[in-house]
C-alpha positions as MATLAB code, in Angstrom:
seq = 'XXXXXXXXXXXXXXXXXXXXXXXXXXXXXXXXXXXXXXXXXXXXXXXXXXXXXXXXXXXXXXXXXXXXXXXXXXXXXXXXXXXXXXXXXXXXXXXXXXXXXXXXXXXXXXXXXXXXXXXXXXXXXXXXXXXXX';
ca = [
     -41.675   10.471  -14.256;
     -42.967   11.149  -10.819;
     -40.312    9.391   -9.233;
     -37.524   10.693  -10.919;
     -38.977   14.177  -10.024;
     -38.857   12.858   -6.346;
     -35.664   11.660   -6.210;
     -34.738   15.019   -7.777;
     -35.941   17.026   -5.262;
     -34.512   14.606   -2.181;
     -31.546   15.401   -3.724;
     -32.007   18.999   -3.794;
     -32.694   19.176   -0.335;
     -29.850   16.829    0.975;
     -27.674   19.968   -0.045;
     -24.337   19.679   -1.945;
     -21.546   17.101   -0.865;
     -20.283   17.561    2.323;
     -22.470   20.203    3.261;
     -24.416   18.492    6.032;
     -21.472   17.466    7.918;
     -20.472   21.290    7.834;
     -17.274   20.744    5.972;
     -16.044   23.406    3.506;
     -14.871   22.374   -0.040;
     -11.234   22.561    0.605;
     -11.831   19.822    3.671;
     -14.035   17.920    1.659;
     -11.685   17.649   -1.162;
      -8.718   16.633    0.793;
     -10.609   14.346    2.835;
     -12.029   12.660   -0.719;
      -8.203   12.496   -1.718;
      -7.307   10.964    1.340;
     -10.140    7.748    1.198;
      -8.907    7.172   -3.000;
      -5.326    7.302   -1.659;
      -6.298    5.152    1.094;
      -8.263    2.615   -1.361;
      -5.963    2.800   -3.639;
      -3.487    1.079   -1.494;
      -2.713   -2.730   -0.289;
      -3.737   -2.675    2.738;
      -7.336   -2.153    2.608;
      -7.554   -4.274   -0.728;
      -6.348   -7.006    1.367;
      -8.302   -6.145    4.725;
     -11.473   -6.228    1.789;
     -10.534   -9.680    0.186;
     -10.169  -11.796    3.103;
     -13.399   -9.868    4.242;
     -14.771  -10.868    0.890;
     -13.423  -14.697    1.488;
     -14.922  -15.216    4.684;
     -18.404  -13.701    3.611;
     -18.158  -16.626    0.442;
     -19.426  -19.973    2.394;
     -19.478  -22.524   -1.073;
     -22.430  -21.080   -3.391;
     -23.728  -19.006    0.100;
     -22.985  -15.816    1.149;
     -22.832  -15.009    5.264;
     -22.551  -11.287    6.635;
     -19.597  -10.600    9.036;
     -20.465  -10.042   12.324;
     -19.754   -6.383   14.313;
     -17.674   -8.397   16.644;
     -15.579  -10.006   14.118;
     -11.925   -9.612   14.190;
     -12.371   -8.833   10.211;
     -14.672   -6.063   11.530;
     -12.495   -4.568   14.215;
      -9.270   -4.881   11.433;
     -10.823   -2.959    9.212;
     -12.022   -0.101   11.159;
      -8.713    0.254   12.604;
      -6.581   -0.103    9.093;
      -9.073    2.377    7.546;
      -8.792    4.816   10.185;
      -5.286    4.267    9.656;
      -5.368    4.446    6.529;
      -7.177    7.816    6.346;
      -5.297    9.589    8.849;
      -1.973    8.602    7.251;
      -2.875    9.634    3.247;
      -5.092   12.797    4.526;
      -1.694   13.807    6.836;
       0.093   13.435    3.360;
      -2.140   15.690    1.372;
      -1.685   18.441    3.444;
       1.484   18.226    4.212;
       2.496   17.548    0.498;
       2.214   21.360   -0.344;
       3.714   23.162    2.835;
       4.980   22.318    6.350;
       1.829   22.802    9.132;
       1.817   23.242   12.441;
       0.825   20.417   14.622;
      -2.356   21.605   15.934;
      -3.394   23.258   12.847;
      -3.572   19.334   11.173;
      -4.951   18.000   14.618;
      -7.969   20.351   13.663;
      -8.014   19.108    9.841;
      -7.882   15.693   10.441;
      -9.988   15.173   13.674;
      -6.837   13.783   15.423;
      -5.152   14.203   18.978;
      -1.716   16.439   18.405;
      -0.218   13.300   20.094;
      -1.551   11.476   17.307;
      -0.470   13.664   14.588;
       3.339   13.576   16.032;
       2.980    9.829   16.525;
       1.643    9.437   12.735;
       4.441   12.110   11.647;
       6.900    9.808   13.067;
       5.900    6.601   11.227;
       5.959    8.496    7.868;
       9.085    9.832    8.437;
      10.208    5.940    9.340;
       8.853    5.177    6.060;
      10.629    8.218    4.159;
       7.360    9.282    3.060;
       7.936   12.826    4.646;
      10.473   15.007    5.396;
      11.296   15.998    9.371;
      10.860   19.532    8.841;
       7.428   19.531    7.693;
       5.482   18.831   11.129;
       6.049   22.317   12.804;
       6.049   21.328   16.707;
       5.338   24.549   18.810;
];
């Protein structure tokens, strides 16, 4: 009983989700969209499952190193990854301004025009919905 009343209270004073990384719930939510979308999706799966191949050694099981190529590919395709379904989200319910979703996401407005680009490539936006000022 005593540690369940512990944990309760470490829990308590952690704060709600989100909270101590100072992001309000609309932020929070979109960003919580963004890493299901992102998961969701093939190319982390398969980033995962060779991760998941090279950790399986026969009937042992070996940790990747930092340095790994595996490592450094999936940082980079979940940053991606991120970026790309979080840009969606917004963008999904109105047109925004190019430094409004450099502030949302965390991202350079050269990035945000760069990513814009790519999902307009990949018809998963429409041009007129990254306002460039």
């Amino acid at each position: 009983m005593n540690l369940i009343t512990a944990y309760t209270r470490r829990i308590k004073a952690i704060g709600p989700l989100g909270s101590s990384e100072g992001l309000d719930k609309n932020r929070l939510m979109a960003r919580l969209k963004a890493a299901r979308a992102a998961l969701e999706g093939k190319r982390l799966r398969m980033v995962i499952a060779r991760q998941a191949k090279y950790m399986k050694q026969g009937e042992t099981y070996r940790k990747i190193p930092e340095d790994h190529k595996l490592q450094k590919d999936w940082e980079k395709i979940l940053s991606e990854e991120l970026s790309m379904h979080g840009m969606l989200s917004y963008l999904k319910d109105r047109p925004y301004p190019v430094e409004e979703l450099s502030r949302l996401l965390e991202l350079s407005s050269d990035h945000i025009i760069d990513l814009a680009k790519k999902l307009e490539k990949k018809k998963l936006i429409e041009k007129d919905r990254l306002i460039v000022t």
